[in-house]
C-alpha positions in Angstrom: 81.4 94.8 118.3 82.6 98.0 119.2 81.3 101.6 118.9 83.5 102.4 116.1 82.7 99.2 113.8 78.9 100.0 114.8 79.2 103.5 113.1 80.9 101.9 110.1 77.9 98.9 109.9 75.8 102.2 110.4 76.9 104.4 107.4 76.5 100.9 105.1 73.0 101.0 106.0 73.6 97.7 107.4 72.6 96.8 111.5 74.5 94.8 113.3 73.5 90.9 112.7 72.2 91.8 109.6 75.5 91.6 107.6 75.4 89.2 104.4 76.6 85.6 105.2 79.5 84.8 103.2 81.8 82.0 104.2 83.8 85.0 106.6 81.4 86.0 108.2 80.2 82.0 108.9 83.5 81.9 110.7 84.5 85.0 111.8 87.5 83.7 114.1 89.1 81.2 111.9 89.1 84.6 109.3 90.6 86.7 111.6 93.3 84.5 112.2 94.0 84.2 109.0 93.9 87.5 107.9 96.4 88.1 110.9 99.0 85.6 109.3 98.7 86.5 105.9 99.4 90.7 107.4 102.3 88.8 109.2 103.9 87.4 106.0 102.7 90.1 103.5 105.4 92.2 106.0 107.9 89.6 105.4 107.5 90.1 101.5 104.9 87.3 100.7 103.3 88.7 97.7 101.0 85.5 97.3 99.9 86.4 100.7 98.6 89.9 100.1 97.0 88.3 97.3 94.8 86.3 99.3 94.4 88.9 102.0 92.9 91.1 98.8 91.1 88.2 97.7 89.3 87.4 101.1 88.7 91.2 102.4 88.4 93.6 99.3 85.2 93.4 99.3 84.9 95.4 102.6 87.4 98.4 102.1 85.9 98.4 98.0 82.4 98.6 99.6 82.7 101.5 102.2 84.4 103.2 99.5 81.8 103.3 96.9 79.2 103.6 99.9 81.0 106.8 100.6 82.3 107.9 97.7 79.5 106.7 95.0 82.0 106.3 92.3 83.2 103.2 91.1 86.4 104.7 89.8 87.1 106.1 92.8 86.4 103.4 95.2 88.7 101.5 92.8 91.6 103.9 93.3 91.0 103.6 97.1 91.2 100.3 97.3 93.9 99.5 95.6 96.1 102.5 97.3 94.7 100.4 100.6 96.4 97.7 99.5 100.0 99.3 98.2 100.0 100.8 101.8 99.3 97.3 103.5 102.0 96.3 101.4 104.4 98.7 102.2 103.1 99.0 106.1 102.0 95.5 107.1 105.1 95.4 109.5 103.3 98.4 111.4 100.4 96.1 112.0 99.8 94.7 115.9 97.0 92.2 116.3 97.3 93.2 120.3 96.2 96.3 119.2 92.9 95.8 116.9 92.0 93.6 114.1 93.1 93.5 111.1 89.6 94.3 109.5 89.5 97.4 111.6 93.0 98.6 110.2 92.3 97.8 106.5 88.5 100.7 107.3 91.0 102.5 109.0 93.2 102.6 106.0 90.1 103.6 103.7 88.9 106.1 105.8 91.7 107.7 105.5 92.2 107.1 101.8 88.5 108.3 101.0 89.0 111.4 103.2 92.1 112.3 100.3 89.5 110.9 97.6 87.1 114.1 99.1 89.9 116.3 99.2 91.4 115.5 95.6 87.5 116.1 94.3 86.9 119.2 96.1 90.0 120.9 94.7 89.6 120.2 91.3 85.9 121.4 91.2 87.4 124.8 92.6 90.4 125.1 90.4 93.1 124.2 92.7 95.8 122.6 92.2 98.3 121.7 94.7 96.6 124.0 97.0 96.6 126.7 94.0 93.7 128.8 92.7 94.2 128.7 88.6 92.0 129.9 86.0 
């Protein structure tokens, strides 16, 4: 486990080890590989494959999100905008580079950073970078 997925285990209040045991994390490997073939043919338009990558690993980016967040609503919105960019970017995807459970925090990191950013400027009465009122 690396430095990076420690600090994510970290701000779920979770230690490393200490992760729920679900049928994934039972058999980590045979899940990454999977996950790794369904990214391969979600980039070659398989929308029965993003299905079941959504179905096996939303649970992770829906979780940090409300973790972070601590709005269902919004961790919603998150995850589902994770998703519509794995659709349109799973061709960007390189296993030789990271996995794919580390691209799909990545993704929500990101996605919860513009969640803040959204929230922020509507409680000071911006809009599009705009003070109104």
């Amino acid at each position: 486990m690396d430095l990076f997925e420690r600090g994510i285990l970290a701000s779920l209040g979770l230690k490393e080890g200490k992760v729920a045991k679900s049928k994934e994390s039972l058999q980590p490997q045979k899940t990454s590989d999977a996950w790794v073939q369904w990214v391969s043919q979600v980039a070659q338009g398989d929308e029965s494959a993003l299905a079941s990558l959504y179905d096996s690993s939303s649970r992770l980016v829906y979780g940090l999100a409300l973790r972070i967040l601590g709005d269902r609503g919004a961790a919603e919105e998150v995850t589902l905008d994770v998703y519509l960019q794995v659709w349109r970017q799973a061709n960007r995807f390189d296993s030789d580079r990271g996995r794919v459970s580390t691209w799909l925090i990545a993704m929500a990191r990101s996605r919860v950073r513009q969640s803040w950013e959204k929230q922020i400027s509507v409680q000071m009465g911006c809009v599009d970078g705009m003070v109104v009122g």
